[in-house]
C-alpha positions in Angstrom: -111.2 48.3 -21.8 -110.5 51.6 -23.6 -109.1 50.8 -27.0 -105.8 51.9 -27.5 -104.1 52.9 -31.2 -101.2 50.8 -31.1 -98.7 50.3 -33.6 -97.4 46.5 -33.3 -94.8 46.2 -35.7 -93.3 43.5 -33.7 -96.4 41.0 -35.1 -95.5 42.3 -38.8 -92.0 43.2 -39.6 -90.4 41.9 -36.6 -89.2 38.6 -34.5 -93.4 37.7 -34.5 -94.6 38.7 -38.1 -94.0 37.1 -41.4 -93.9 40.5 -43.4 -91.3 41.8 -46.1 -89.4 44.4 -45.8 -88.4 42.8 -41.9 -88.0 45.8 -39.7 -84.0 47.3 -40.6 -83.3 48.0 -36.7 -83.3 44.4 -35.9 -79.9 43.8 -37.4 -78.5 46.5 -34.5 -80.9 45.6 -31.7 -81.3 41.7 -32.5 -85.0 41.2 -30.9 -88.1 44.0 -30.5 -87.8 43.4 -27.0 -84.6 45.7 -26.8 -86.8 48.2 -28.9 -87.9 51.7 -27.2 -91.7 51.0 -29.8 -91.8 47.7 -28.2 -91.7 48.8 -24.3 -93.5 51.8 -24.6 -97.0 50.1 -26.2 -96.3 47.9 -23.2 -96.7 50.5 -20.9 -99.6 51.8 -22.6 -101.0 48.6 -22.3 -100.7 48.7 -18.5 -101.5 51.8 -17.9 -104.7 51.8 -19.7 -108.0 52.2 -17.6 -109.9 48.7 -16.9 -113.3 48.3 -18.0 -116.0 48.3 -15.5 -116.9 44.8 -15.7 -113.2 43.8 -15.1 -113.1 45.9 -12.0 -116.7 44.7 -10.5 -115.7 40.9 -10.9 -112.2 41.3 -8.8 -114.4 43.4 -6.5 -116.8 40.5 -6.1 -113.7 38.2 -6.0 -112.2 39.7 -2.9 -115.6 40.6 -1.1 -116.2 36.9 -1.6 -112.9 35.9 0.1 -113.4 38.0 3.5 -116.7 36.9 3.9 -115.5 33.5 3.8 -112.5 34.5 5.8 -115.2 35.4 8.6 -117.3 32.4 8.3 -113.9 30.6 9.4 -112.5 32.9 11.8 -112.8 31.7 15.6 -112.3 33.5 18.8 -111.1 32.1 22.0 -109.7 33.3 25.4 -106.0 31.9 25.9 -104.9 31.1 29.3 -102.6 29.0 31.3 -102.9 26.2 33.8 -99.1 24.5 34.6 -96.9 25.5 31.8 -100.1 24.6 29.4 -101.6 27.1 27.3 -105.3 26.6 26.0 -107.8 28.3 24.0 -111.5 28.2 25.0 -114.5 29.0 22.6 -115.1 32.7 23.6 -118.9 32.7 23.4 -118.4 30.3 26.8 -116.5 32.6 28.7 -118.6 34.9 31.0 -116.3 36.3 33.2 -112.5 36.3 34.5 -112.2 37.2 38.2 -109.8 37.2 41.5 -109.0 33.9 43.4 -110.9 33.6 46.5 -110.7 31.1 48.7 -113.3 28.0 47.9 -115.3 26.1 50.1 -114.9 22.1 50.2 -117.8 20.2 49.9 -118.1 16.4 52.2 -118.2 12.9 50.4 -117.4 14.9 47.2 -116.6 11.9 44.2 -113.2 13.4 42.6 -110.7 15.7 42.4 -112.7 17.4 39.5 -115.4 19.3 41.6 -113.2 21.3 44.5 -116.0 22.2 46.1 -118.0 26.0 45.7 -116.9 29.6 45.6 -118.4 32.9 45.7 -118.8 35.2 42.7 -120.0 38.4 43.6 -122.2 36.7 46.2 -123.0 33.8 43.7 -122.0 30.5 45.1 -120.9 28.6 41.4 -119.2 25.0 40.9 -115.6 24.9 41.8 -114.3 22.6 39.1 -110.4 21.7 38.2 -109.5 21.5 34.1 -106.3 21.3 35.5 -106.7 17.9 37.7 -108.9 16.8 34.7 -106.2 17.2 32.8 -103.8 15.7 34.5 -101.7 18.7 34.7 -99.1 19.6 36.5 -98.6 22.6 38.9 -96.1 25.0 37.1 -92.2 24.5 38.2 -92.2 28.3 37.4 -94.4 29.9 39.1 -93.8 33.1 40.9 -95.1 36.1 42.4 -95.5 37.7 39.5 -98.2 35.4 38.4 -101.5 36.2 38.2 -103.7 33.6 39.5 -107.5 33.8 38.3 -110.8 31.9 38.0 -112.4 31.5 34.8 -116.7 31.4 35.1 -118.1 29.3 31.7 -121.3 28.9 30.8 -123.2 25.9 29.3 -126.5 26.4 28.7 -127.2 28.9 31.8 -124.8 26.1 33.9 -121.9 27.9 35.2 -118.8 26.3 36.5 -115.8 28.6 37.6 -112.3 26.9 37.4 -108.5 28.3 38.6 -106.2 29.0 36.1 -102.2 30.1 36.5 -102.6 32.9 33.7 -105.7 33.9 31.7 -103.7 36.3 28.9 -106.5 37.3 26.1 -108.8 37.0 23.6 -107.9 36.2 20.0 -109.3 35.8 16.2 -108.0 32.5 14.4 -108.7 30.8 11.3 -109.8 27.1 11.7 -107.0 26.5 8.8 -104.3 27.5 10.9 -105.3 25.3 13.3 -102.1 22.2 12.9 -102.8 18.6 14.7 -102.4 17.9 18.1 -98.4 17.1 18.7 -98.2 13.6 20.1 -95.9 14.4 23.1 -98.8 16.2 24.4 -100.3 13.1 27.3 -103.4 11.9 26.0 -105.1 12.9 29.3 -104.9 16.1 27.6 -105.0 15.7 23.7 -108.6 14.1 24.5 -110.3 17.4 24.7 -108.1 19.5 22.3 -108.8 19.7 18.5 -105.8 21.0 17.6 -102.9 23.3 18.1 -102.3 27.1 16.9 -99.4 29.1 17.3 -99.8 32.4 19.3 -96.8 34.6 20.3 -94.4 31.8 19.8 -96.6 29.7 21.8 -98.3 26.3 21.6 -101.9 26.6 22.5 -104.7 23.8 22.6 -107.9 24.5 21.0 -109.8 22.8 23.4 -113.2 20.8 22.3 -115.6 22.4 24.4 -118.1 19.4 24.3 -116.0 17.1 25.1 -114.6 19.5 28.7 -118.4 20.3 29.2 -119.5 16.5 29.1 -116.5 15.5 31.5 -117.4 18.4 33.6 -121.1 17.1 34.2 -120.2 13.7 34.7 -117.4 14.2 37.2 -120.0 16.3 40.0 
């Protein structure tokens, strides 16, 4: 840092220094902190340019942090089945499209696999989260909502599944992410890591392993 020509009298002849004569405004002002000498070198002291090296390591300090931040951050598409909000793993998600009607499939095991329905001439898996779930239809619903399919991807795999809402994508931090609530049923808390909070809403972060791996062994 630039070096500055201060006078510190406050080290010498006043409340900090051990020198004789001791400073003859103390008796009116009682310590140097009430002294006009004494705030103005502080100012000078903060007003004074940093040194180069100073202002390279805070710069390396905070480029350090949002690269870190990024190594952490997470994005997921939020959507709704019920009155359940969860968040998938975007990099999953290949499309969101408009409910068509699905075509049943004979002798089929489960509730899981509905049957097959057409995307843009592509016949896909017709899978429930929401009967996997064990989730219930929405008390709520209206005409106002938006009913969509989600198509996911797993290794080239794709499975399309109806949800109530499908709202957006977000950007979280895996530290924000809090523990799974226990009133959530356990049907459900199996295949979510955790909870965030997203526009004063509860939303599972759902383990997308764990969905995929039921998902295969329920067709």
């Amino acid at each position: 840092m630039a070096t500055l020509n201060i006078n510190d009298c406050w080290n010498k002849i006043g409340v900090w220094g051990d020198q004789s004569p001791r400073c003859e405004r103390l008796k009116d002002l009682t310590h140097c902190h009430n002294c006009e000498i004494y705030s103005q070198a502080g100012s000078l002291l903060l007003s004074r340019p940093a040194e180069e090296s100073y202002l390279s390591e805070w710069k390396n300090n905070l480029n350090q942090q949002r690269q870190n931040k990024n190594i952490n951050l997470k994005s997921a598409l939020v959507f709704r089945m019920g009155d359940e909000w969860f968040a998938l793993a975007s990099k999953f998600v290949k499309e969101i499209t408009h409910c068509d009607k699905h075509h049943s499939l004979p002798h089929r095991k489960n509730q899981v696999l509905r049957g097959l329905v057409n995307v843009h001439g592509e016949l896909l898996l017709n899978v429930s989260l929401g009967y996997l779930f064990k989730i219930s239809k929405s008390e709520n619903q209206s005409k106002y909502t938006h009913e969509r399919y989600i198509v996911i991807d797993d290794n080239e795999e794709l499975f399309a599944f109806p949800v109530t809402e499908a709202r957006e994508i977000i950007h979280y931090n895996m530290q924000d992410v809090q523990a799974t609530p226990s009133t959530i049923n356990k049907d459900t808390s199996c295949f979510i890591n955790g909870i965030i909070r997203h526009k004063d809403t509860d939303v599972g972060i759902l383990n997308s392993d764990l969905v995929f791996s039921a998902l295969h062994k329920n067709i």
